[in-house]
C-alpha positions, 0 to 999 in steps of 0.5 A: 435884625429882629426879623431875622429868624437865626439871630432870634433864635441865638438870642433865646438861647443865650438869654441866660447869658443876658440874665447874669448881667448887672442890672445897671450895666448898658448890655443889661439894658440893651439886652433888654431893649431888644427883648420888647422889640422882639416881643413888641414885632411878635405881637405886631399884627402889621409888617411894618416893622419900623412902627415898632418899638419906642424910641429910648427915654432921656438917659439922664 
């Protein structure tokens, strides 16, 4: 999904929409997972893009 050109571009242009969620709210925190793995495949100099991104932490 994050390869995908139009959805990147969809998702900078509704970032303000993101940046008016709760802080603590799981689309705040989903919104924010994607945005470092699409920074993370930016600044990737492979095209091997399942090397990218860190599995998410223990949510307890």
């Amino acid at each position: 999904m994050c390869q995908n050109r139009v959805f990147r571009e969809y998702w900078e242009a509704t970032r303000h929409h993101r940046k008016s969620l709760p802080e603590t709210s799981e689309e705040f925190l989903l919104g924010r997972m994607m945005d470092d793995l699409i920074q993370e495949l930016a600044d990737s100099d492979t095209d091997e893009w399942w090397v990218v991104g860190e599995p998410p932490g223990d949510p307890s």
